[in-house]
N, C-alpha and C positions, 0 to 999 in steps of 0.2 A: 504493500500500500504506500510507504514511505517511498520507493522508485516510484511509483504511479506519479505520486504528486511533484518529487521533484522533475519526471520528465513533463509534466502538463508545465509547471510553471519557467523550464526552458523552453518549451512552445511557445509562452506567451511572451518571455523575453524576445524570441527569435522575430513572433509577429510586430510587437510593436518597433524594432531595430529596425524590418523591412518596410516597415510602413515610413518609416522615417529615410529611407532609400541607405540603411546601413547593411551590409553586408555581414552575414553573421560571424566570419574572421573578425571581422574587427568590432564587432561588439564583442569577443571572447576577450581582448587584447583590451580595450575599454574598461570591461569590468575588472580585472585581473590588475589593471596598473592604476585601479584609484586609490589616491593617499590616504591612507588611513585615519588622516583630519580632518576628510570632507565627505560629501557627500554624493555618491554617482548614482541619480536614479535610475533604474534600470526601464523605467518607461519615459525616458525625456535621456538616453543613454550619450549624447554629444556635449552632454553637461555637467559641469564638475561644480558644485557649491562645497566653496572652504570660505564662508562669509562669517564672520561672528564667532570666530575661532580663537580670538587672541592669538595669534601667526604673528612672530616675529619677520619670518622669512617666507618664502614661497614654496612650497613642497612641488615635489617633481610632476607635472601634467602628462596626463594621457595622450596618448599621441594623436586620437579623434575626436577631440574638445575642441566643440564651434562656441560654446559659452560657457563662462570662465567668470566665476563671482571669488571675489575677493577683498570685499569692503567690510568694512567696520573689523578691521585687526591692525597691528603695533607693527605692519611691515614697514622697514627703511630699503627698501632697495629692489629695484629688480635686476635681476641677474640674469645671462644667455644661459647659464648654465642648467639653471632651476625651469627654463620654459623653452629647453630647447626642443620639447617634441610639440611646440604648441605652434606650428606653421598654420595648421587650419584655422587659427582662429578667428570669428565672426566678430565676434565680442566678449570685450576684458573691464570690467569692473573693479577698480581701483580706488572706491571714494574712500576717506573716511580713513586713511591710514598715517605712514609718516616718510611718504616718499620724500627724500631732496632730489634736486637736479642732480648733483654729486651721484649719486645712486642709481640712475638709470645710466647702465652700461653703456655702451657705443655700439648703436647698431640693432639693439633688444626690439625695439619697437618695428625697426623697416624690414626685416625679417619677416614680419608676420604680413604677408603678401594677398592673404583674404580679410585680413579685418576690418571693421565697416565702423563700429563703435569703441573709443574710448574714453572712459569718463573715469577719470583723477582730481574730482573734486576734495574739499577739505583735505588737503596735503599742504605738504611744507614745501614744492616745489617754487625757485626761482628765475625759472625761464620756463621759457615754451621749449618743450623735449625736441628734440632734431639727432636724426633723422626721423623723419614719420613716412609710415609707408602710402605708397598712391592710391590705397584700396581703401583710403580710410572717408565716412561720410558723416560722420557725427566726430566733433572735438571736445570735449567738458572737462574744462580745468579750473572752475570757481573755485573762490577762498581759499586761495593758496597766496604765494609771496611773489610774486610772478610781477618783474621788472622790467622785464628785456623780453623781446621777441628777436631772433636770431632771424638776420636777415638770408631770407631766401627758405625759410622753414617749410613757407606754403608752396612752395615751388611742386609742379608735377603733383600735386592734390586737387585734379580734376575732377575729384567728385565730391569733394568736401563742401556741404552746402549747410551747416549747423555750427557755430564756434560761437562756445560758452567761456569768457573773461570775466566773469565777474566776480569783486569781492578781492582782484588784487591790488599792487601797487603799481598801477602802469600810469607813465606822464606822458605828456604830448611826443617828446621824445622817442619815446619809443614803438605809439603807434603812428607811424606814416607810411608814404607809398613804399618806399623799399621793405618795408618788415610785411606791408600786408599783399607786396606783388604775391599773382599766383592764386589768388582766393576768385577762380574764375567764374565758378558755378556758385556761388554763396548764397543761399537764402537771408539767415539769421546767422547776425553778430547781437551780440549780448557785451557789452563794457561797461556796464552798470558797475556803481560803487568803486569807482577808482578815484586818477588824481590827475584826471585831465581839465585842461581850460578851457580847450577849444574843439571844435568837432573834427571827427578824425577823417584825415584826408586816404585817397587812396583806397577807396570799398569799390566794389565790382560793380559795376550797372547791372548784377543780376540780383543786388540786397532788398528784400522785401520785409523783410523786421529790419528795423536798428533800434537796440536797446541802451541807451546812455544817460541811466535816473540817478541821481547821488553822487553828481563828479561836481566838478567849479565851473562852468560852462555860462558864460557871462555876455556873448556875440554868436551870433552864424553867417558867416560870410551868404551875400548877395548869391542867389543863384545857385547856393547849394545842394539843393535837392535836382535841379536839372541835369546831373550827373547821374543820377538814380529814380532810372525813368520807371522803374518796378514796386518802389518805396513805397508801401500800403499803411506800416505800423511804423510809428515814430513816439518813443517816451524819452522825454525831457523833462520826470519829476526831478522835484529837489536838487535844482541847479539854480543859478544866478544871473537868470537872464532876467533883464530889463527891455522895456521896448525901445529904448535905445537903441539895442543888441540885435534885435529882428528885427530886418528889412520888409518894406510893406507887405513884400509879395511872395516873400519865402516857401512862403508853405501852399501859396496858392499852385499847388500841381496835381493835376484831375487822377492819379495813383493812391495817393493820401488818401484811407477810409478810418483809422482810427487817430488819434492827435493825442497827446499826453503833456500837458505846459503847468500841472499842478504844482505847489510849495516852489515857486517864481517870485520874480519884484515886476511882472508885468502890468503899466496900469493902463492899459488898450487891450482892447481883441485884436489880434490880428486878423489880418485878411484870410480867409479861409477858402476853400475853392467848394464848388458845388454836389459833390459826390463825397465828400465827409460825412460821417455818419456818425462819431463819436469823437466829442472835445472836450477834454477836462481841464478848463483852468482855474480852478480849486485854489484856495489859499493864495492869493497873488493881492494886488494893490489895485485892483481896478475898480471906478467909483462908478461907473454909469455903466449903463449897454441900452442901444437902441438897434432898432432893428435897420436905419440905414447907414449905421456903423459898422454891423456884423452881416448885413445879408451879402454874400456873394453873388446875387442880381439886383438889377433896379427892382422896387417893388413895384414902379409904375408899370411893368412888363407882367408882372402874377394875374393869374386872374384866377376863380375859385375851382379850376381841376387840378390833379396832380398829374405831371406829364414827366417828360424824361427830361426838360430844362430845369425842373422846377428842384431845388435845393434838397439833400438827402437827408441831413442832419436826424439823427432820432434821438441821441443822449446829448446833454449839454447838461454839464457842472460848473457852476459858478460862485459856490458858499463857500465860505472865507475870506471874500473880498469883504469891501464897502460899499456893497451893491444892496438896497434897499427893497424890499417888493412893494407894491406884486410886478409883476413881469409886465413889459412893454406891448403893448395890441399888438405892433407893428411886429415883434420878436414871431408871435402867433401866428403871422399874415405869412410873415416869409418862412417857418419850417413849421410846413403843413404836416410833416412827418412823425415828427416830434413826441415819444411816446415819454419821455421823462426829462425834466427838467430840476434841477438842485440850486436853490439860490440859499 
């Protein structure tokens, strides 16, 4: 009875491997070489959980681990040695330990010739790791120490469309075009909470997020979004822009659907463009708003349908200011959309 069972449940190992397109050599070779720290499930078998280990170091990987958890342990380092059978890997999960830059080897990372995701957040790293391999499409390196971008890091990372900075110590210095050439296909940059002034030059005309809430950011140059003709999400809380600092027309670019200008020294709306559909300028210095100040058309043009000229706006936040209610008629006439408003 006891063979019965163990060959029914190598059946079931076998099926779920096949279904997974593993071959059953090397689901034998899989299970046989998981470290005795973690965990290799045998129905999810390309995956090795050593997360919440207390792991000073890396134990040696299975040579068919597509995903790889290794957060929340005391590792300082990665080694070629300790992941030298980890070529397959898809995805490496790194948060939450105590890598330095010192400690990743030369070379450990560009090795891994299929991985698609790596996230190294809450680390003690002080640069951006290089080499990085060309397979990679997800970058997460928040709340680390991270000063320096190594120019030419993003070089040959054609598919890197995701890159998470935030939470270090990065200055203008260090992000410009040379450090970010390379960043071709980029969706989302994230440099929120850093120690920048000014906005960072040198993003791909393919960024559709930019995140940059909690830096010193006090101007935006003229015409800066016409560079990034894709730019849909833009947050600029908790920075130190004045409307001195943005130009009339900045943000008026028909891409723009969400806008972020809350805990500001703003005391104007800016110019908004028509296809906006969410604006928060929250906590700033602005004492009025009228609707032929903020509507992005004349009103004399509205008339009572909603058509495809007629303004998108549905959120608008304005408490914090010294803006009094109740809301202006004319605010009502021009964003017929408008399902909340916050004064």
């Amino acid at each position: 009875m006891a063979r019965l069972l163990s060959f029914i449940c190598l059946l079931c190992l076998v099926g779920a491997a096949l279904g997974q397109d593993m071959p059953y050599e090397e689901l034998m070779a899989q299970i046989q070489a998981c470290p005795r720290e973690c965990h290799c499930p045998p129905n999810f078998p390309r995956a090795v959980y050593c997360d919440n280990k207390g792991l000073k170091s890396i134990p040696n990987i299975p040579p068919y681990t597509w995903y790889l958890y290794l957060q929340n342990n005391l590792i300082e380092a990665l080694s070629k040695d300790a992941l030298r059978n980890a070529t397959q890997l898809r995805w490496l999960n790194l948060n939450r330990n105590k890598i330095t830059s010192e400690g990743v080897e030369e070379g450990v990372l560009s090795g891994m010739s299929h991985l698609a995701h790596l996230y190294m957040d809450d680390n003690l790293l002080s640069s951006v790791p290089s080499p990085l391999p060309a397979s990679l499409e997800h970058l997460r390196l928040s709340r680390n120490r991270i000063s320096k971008i190594p120019a030419g890091v993003f070089s040959g990372l054609d598919k890197l469309n995701l890159l998470d900075l935030q939470g270090n110590k990065l200055m203008d210095d260090a992000v410009t075009e040379v450090s970010l050439k390379g960043l071709n296909t980029l969706v989302q940059i994230n440099l929120a909470k850093n120690q920048l002034t000014s906005m960072p030059l040198g993003l791909p005309p393919t960024t559709t997020q930019l995140f940059l809430d909690g830096n010193n950011i006090e101007k935006i140059p003229a015409g800066y979004f016409k560079g990034l003709p894709k730019v849909a999400f833009v947050r600029l809380n908790h920075n130190k822009l004045g409307s001195s600092g943005v130009p009339k027309n900045v943000f008026n670019v028909s891409s723009i659907l969400d806008l972020q200008l809350s805990h500001n020294q703003l005391t104007e709306v800016p110019v908004i463009p028509s296809g906006l559909e969410h604006l928060h300028l929250d906590h700033n210095n602005i004492k009025n708003v009228t609707g032929s100040s903020v509507c992005p058309v004349s009103l004399d043009t509205l008339d009572d349908t909603v058509n495809d000229s007629a303004p998108r706006l549905r959120y608008l936040r304005l408490d914090g200011n010294d803006i009094k209610p109740p809301i202006p008629r004319d605010i009502i006439l021009c964003f017929r959309l408008l399902s909340s408003i916050v004064i």
